[in-house]
C-alpha positions as CSV (number, residue, x, y, z in Angstrom):
1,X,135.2,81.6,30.5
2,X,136.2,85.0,28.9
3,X,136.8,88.5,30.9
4,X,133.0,89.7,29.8
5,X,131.3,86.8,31.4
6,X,133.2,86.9,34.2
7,X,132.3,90.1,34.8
8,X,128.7,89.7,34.3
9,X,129.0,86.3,36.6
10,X,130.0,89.0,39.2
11,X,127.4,91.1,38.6
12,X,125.2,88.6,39.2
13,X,126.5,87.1,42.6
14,X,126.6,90.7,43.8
15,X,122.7,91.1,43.1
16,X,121.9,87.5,44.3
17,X,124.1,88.4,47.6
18,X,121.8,91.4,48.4
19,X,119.0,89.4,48.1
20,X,120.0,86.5,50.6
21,X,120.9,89.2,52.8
22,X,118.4,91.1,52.5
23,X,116.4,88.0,53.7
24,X,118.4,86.9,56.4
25,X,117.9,90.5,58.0
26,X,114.4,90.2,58.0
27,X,114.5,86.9,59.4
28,X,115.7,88.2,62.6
29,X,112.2,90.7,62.4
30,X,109.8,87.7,61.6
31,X,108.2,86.9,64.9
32,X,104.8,85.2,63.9
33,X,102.5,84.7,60.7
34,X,101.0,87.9,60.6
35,X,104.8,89.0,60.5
36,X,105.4,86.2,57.5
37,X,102.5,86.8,55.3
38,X,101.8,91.0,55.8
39,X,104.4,92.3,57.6
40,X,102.3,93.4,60.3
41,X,100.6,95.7,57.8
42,X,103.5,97.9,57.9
43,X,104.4,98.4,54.4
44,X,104.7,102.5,52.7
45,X,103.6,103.3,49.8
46,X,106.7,103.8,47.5
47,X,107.4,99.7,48.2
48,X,104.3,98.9,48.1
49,X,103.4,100.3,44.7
50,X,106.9,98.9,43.5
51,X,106.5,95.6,45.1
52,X,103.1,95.0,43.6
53,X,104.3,95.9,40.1
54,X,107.1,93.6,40.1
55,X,105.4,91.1,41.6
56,X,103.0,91.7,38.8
57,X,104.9,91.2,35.8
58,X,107.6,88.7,36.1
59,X,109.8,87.4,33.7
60,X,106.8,87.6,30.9
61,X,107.6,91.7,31.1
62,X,110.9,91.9,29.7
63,X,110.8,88.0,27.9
64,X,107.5,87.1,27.1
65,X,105.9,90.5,25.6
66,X,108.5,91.6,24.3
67,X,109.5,88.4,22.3
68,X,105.7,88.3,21.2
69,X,106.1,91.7,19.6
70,X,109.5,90.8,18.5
71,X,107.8,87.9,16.4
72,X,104.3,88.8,15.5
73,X,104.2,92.7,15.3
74,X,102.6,95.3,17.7
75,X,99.1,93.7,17.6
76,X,100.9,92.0,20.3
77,X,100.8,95.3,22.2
78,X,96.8,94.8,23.2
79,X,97.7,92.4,25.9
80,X,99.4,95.8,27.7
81,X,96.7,97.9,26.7
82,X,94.3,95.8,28.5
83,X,97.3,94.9,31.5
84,X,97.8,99.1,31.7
85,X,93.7,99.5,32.1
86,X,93.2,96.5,34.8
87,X,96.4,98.0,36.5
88,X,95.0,101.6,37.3
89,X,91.4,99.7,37.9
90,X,92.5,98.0,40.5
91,X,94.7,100.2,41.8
92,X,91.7,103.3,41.9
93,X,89.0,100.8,42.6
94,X,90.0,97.9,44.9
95,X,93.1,98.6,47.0
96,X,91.4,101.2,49.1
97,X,88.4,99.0,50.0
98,X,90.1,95.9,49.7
99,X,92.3,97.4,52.6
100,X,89.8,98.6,55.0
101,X,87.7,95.3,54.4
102,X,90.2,93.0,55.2
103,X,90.9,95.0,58.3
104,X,86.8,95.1,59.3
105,X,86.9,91.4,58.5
106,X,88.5,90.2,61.8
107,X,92.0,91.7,60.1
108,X,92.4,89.0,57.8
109,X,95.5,88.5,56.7
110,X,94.8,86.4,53.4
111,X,92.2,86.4,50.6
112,X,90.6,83.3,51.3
113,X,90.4,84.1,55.0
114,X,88.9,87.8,53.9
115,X,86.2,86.4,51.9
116,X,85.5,83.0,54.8
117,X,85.1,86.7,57.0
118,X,83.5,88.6,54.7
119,X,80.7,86.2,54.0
120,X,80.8,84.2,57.8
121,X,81.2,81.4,56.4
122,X,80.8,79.2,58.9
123,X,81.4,75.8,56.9
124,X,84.9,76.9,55.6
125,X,83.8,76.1,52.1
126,X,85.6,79.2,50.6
127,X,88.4,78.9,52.6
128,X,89.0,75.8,51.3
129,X,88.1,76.1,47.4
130,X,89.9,79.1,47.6
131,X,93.7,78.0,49.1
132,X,93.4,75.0,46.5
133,X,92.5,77.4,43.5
134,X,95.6,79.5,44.8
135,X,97.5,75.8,45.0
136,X,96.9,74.5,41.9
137,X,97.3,77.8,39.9
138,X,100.9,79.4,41.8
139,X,101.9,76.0,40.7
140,X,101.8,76.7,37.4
141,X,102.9,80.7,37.5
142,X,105.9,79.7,39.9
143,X,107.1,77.6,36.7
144,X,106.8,80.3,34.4
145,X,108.9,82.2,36.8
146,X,111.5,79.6,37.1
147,X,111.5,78.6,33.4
148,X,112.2,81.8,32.8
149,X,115.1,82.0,35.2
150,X,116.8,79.2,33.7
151,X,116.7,80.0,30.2
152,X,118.3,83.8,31.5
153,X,121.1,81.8,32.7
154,X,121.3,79.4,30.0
155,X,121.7,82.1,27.7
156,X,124.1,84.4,29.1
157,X,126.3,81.5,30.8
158,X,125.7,78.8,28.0
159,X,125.0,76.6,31.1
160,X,122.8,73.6,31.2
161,X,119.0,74.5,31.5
162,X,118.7,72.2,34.9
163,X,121.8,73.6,36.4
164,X,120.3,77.0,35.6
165,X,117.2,76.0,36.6
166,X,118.3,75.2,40.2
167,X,120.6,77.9,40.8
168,X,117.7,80.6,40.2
169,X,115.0,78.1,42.3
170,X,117.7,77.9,45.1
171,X,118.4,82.1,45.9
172,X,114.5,82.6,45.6
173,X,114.0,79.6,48.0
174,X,116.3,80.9,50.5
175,X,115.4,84.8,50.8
176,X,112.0,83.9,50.5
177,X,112.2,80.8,53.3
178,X,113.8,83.4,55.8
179,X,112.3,86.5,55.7
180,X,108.4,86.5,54.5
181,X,106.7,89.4,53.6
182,X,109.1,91.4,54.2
183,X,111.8,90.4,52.9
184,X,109.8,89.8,49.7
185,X,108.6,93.1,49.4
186,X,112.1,94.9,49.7
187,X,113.7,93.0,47.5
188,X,110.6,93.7,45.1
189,X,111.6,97.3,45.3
190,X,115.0,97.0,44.8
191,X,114.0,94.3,41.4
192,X,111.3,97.1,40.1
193,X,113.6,100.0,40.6
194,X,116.2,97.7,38.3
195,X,113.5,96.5,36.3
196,X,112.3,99.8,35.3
197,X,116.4,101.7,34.7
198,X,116.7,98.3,32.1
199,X,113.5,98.7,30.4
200,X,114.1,102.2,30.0
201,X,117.7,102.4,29.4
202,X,118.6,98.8,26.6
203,X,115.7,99.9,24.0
204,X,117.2,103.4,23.9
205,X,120.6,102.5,23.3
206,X,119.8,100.4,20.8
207,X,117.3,102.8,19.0
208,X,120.3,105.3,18.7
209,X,122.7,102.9,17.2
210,X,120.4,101.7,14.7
211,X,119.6,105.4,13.7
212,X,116.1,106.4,14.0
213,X,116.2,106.9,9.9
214,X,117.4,103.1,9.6
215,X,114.7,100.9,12.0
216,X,111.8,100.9,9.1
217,X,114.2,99.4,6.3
218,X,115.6,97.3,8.1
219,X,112.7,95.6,9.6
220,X,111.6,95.2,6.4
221,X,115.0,93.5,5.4
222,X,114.6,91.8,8.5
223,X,111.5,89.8,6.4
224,X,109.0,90.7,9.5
225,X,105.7,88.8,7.5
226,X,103.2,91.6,5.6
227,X,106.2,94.2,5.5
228,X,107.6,96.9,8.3
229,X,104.4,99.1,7.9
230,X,102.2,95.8,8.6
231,X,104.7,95.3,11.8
232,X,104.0,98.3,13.5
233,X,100.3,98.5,13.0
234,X,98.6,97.4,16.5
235,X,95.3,96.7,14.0
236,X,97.4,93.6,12.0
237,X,99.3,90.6,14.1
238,X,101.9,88.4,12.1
239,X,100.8,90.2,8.9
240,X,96.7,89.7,9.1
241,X,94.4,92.5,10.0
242,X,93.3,91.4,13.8
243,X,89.5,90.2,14.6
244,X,87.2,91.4,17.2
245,X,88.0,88.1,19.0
246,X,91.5,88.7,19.4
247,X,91.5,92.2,20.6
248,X,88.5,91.3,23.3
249,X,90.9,88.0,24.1
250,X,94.1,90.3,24.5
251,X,92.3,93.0,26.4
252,X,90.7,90.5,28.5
253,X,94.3,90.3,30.6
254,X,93.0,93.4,32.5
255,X,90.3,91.6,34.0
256,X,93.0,88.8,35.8
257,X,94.0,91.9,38.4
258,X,91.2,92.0,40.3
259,X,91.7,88.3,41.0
260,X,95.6,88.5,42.0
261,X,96.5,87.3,45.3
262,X,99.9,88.3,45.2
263,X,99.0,91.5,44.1
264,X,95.7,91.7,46.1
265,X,97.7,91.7,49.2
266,X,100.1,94.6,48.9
267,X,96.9,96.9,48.8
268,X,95.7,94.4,52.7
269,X,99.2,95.6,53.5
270,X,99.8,99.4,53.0
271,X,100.8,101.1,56.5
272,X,97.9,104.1,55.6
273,X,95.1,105.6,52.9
274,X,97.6,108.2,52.9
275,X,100.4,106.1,51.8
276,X,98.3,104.3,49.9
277,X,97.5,107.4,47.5
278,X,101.2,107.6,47.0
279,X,101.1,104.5,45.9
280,X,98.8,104.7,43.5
281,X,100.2,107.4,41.3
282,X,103.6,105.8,41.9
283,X,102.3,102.1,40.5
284,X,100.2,103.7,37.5
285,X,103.5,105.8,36.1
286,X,105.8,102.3,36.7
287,X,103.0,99.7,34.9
288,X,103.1,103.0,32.0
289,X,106.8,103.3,31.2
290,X,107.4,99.2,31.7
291,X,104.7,98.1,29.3
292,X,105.3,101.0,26.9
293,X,108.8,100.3,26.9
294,X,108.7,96.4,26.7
295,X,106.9,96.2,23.7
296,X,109.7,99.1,22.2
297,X,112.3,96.4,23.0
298,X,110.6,94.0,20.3
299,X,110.2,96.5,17.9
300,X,113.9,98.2,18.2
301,X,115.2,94.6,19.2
302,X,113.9,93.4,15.5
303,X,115.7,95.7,14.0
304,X,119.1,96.1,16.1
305,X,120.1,92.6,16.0
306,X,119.3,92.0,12.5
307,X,121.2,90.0,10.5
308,X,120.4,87.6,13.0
309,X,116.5,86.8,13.5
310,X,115.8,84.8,16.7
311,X,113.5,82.0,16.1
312,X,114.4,81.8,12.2
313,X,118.0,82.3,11.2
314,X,118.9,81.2,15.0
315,X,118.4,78.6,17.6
316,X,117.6,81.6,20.4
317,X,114.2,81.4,21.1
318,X,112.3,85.2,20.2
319,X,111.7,85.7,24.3
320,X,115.5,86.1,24.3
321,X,115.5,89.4,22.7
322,X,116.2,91.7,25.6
323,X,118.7,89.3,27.0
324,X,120.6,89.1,23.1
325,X,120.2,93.1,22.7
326,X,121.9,93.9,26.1
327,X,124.4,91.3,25.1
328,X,125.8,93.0,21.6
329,X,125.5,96.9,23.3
330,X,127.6,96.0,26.2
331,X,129.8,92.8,25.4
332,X,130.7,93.4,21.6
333,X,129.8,97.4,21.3
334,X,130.8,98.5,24.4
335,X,132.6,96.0,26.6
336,X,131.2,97.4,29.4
337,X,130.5,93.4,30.8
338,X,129.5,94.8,34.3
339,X,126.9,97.0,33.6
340,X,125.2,94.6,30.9
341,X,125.7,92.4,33.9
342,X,123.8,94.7,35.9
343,X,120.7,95.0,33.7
344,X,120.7,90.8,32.7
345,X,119.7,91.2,36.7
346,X,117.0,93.2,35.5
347,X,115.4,90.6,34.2
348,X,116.5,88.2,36.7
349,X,114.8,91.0,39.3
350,X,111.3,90.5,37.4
351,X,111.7,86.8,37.2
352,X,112.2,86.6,41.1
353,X,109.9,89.5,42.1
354,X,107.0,87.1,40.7
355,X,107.8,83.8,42.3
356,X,109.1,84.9,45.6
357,X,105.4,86.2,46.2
358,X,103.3,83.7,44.2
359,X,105.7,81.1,46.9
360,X,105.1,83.6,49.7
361,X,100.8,83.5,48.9
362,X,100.6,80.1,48.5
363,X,102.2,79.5,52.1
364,X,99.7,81.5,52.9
365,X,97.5,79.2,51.5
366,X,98.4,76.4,52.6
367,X,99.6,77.2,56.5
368,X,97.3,79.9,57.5
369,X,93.9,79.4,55.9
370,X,94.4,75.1,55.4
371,X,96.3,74.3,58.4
372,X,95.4,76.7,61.4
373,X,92.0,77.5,59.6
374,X,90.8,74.0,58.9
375,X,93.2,71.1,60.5
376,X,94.3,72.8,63.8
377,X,92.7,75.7,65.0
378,X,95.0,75.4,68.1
379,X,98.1,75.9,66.1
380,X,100.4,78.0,68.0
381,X,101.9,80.8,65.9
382,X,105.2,79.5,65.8
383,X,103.6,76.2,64.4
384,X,102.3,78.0,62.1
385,X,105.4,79.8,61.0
386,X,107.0,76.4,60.1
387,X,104.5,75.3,58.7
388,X,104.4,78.1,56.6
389,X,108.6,77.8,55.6
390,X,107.8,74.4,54.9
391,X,105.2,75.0,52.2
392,X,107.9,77.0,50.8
393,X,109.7,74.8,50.1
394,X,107.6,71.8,48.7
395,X,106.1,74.7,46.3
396,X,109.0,75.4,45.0
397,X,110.4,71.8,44.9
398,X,106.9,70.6,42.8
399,X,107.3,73.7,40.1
400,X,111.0,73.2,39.7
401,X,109.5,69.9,38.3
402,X,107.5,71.4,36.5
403,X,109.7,73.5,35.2
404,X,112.5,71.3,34.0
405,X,110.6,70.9,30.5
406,X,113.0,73.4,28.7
407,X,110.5,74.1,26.1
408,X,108.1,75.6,28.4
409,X,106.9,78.6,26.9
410,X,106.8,81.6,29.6
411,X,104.2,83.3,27.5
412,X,102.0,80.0,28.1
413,X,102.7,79.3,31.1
414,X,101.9,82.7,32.9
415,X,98.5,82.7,30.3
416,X,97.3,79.6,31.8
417,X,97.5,80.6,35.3
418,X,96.4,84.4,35.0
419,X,93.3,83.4,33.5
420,X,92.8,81.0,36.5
421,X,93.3,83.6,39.8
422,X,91.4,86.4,37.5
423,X,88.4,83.8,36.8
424,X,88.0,82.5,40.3
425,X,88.5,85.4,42.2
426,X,88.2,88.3,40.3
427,X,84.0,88.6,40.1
428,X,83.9,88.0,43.6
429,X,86.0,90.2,45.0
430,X,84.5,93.1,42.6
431,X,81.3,92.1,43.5
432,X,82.2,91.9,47.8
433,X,83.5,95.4,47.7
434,X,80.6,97.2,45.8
435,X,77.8,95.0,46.0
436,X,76.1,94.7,49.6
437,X,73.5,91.9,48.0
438,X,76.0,89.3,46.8
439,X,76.2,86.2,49.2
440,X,77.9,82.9,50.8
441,X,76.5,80.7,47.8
442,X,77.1,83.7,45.0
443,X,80.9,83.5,45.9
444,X,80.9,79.6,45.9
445,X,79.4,79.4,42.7
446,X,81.3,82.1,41.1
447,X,84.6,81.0,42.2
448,X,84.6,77.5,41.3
449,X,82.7,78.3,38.2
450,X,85.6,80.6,36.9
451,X,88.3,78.2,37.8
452,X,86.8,75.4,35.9
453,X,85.9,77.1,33.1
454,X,89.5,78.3,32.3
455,X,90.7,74.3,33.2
456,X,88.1,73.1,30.5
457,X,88.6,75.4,28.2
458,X,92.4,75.5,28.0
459,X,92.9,71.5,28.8
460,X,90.0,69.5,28.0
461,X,90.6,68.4,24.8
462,X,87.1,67.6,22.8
463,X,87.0,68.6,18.9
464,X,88.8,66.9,16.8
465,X,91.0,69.0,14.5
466,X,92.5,66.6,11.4
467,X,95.9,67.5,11.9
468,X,98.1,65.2,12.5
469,X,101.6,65.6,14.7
470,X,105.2,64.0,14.1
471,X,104.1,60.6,15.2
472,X,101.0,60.6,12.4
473,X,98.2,60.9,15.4
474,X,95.3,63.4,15.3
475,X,95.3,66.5,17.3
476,X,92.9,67.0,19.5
477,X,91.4,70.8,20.2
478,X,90.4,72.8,22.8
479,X,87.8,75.3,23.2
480,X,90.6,77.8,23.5
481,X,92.2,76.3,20.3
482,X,89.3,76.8,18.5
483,X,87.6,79.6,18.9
484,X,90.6,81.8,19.4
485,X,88.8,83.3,22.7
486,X,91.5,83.6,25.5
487,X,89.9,81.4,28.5
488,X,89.9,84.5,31.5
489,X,86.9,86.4,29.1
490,X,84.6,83.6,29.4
491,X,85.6,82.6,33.1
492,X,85.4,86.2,34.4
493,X,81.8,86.8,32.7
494,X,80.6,83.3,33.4
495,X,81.7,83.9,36.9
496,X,80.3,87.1,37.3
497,X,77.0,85.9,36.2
498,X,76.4,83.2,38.1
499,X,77.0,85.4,41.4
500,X,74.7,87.4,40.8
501,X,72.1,84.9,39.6
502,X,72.5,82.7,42.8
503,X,72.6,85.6,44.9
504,X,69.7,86.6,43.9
505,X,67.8,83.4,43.9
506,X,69.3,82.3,47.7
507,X,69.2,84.6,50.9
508,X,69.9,87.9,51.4
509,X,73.3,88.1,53.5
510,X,72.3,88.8,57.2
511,X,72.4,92.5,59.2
512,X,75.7,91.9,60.5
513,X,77.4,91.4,56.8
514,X,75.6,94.2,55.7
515,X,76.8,96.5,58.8
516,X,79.9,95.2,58.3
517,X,79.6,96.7,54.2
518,X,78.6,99.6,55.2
519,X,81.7,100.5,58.0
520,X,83.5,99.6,54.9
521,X,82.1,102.0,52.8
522,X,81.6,104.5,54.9
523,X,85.4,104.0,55.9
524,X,84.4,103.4,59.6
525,X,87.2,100.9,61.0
């Protein structure tokens, strides 16, 4: 191992340290569940707004986007257009109400027991769909986190992917397991704060030593398909002018925020409105510079690493090209090993920020709204609390399997399972904050309606397409496949839709939900 890796190999056991410190200290704070899965609705607004962002965006930020932009052009960028509009949506429309609901509702302390109490539902049917949408879904996302992670450490360290793999499962595993909430959401903070100084900082530096009067030329010498001017025109995508389908599918991403849970609980867990003004002006600037800036990195990353082309002239996958940029600016320009060190954590910070919550939620899931809500109503809190640390760690054991494919594609991954959460849950929780007519069997319908849309329409294969793979047998389509129409658009309306419909065509919700709306509104709590 030369002096450079070393380096960065300290860099990175100094930021993985913190972390499992960070969690151990919070262990010794962790007293119950409500501890575990909001600490105690204690958080302020500058983590909170930081914790939800990197929670948000995980590895797909500073590998996913920007290696789609890298290799397809800035119609790539629509995606963060439509991310950048569902951000400040949710963060002006939803946290505040979401918030004081969730306290009215017998200070529920996860979405599927806010929406059992927002709609007394006596039956537990929503409690129940809900946690195994949330299941089935983090299980999916957590890969994309961990996949993520190992291919970082596979490409700096030239490690094995599985060894990678592990090492990255193992540090989220253990802050995570100790310290909850908590612990999850500082760490968060410290991983956006890094995320954001990379993301601002590697595209920069490399913008300056190509020379500003260089980048077009050489992205056309670069042989980016339709020419540089095609490359950097958001209206074209790998050389073709884009259609109405693929900017509504790429915009559509906005929608999956309002269906989030790991997101969707930061806003449940703000101390204060006050602090949570703060945090919305401090989450709207972050989401801003990090998606503006990501999809800079694939433009200035096509042309700063040229001769080399990732995906064409080399075996380095495109979702690599933050990861290869600060590798020639601070190994072979600079030899500054440490501090490239330093911001390779960046995107080891976005990778973890995601999983540590989607693990952290889906506890939440499992213990508090499955186990205590369903099974044993009895469960003592400290029960509960194992129970809890437990699911932790079979999560995280089931999408480390998942994740041991090494051709993964993070882009694919997170895709699948965004359009999941913001097709389930999205509509309904719109609709249960601004809506005082929508009811038990209009939230039913709506969430299992989006969820199995998005599971039909990305893996059901039914149209045959005549193309044959390696092996000489036909490929089957999906709906996604062939209409082009990302799944979340038709989930979300569908699911929308259908609440209102069977709302409208079953009871009216009784005077107690409706009182209950109205302290809400009227911010009476």
């Amino acid at each position: 191992m030369n002096d450079s890796l070393i380096w960065i190999l300290l860099s990175f056991a100094a930021y993985l340290l913190v972390m499992v410190i960070i969690g151990a200290m919070y262990a010794k704070k962790t007293k119950n569940s409500a501890d575990f899965f909001l600490g105690g609705r204690n958080l302020n607004g500058w983590v909170a707004a930081l914790s939800a962002q990197a929670s948000d965006m995980s590895g797909w930020l500073l590998m996913g986007l920007p290696g789609s932009i890298y290799a397809f052009g800035t119609g790539q960028a629509w995606i963060a257009i439509g991310l950048f509009v569902g951000t400040v949506c949710n963060w002006l429309f939803v946290s505040s109400r979401l918030r004081r609901y969730t306290i009215r509702a017998n200070n529920s302390l996860t979405l599927p027991a806010y929406l059992e109490n927002r709609f007394h539902d006596k039956r537990q049917i929503l409690l129940i769909v809900s946690s195994l949408v949330i299941v089935i879904f983090f299980l999916v996302y957590t890969a994309s986190a961990l996949t993520a992670g190992g291919k970082l450490f596979t490409s700096v360290f030239g490690v094995d992917y599985n060894i990678a793999l592990t090492v990255g499962a193992l540090v989220i595993l253990v802050y995570t397991f100790l310290g909850g909430f908590m612990a999850v959401c500082t760490t968060d903070f410290i991983q956006g704060t890094l995320m954001l100084v990379g993301i601002l900082c590697v595209p920069l530096v490399a913008y300056f030593l190509v020379g500003a009067e260089n980048v077009v030329s050489v992205l056309n010498d670069s042989g980016v398909t339709g020419g540089a001017s095609s490359f950097l025109n958001i209206m074209h995508d790998s050389g073709e002018p884009v259609s109405a389908v693929y900017i509504i599918s790429q915009l559509a991403w906005g929608f999956g925020y309002f269906g989030m849970p790991h997101i969707l609980v930061r806003f449940m867990a703000v101390s204060s409105e006050k602090e949570l003004k703060k945090s919305k002006a401090v989450a709207i600037i972050w989401v801003a510079l990090s998606l503006s800036f990501a999809v800079i990195i694939g433009i200035v990353g096509r042309a700063y690493l040229f001769p080399a082309v990732l995906g064409e002239t080399t075996d380095i996958s495109a979702e690599n090209v933050f990861i290869e940029m600060i590798k020639k600016i601070f190994m072979e320009e600079w030899n500054l090993a440490f501090v490239g060190g330093l911001f390779l954590c960046g995107i080891l910070a976005a990778i973890m920020s995601t999983a540590d919550s989607q693990l952290l939620v889906t506890a939440s899931a499992v213990a508090e709204d499955l186990y205590k809500g369903v099974f044993k109503k009895d469960a003592k809190d400290e029960t509960v609390l194992n129970v809890s640390r437990l699911t932790v760690v079979i999560v995280a054991v089931f999408a480390y399997l998942i994740a041991l494919n090494p051709d993964s594609s993070v882009m694919g991954l997170v895709s699948n399972a965004w359009a999941g959460f913001g097709a389930a849950f999205g509509p309904i929780v719109l609709l249960s904050l601004y809506w005082k007519r929508v009811n038990l069997p209009g939230a039913i319908a709506g969430i299992i309606s989006g969820a199995l849309t998005v599971i039909i329409w990305d893996y059901i294969p039914i149209f045959k397409t005549g193309v044959l793979d390696e092996t000489g047998k036909e490929i089957v389509g999906t709906l996604g496949t062939q209409t082009g129409l990302y799944s979340l658009a038709i989930g979300f309306l569908l699911s929308l839709v259908l609440i209102v419909v069977v709302s409208l065509a079953t009871k009216a919700p009784s005077e107690e939900i409706i009182k209950e709306f109205d302290d809400m509104k009227n911010n009476n709590i």
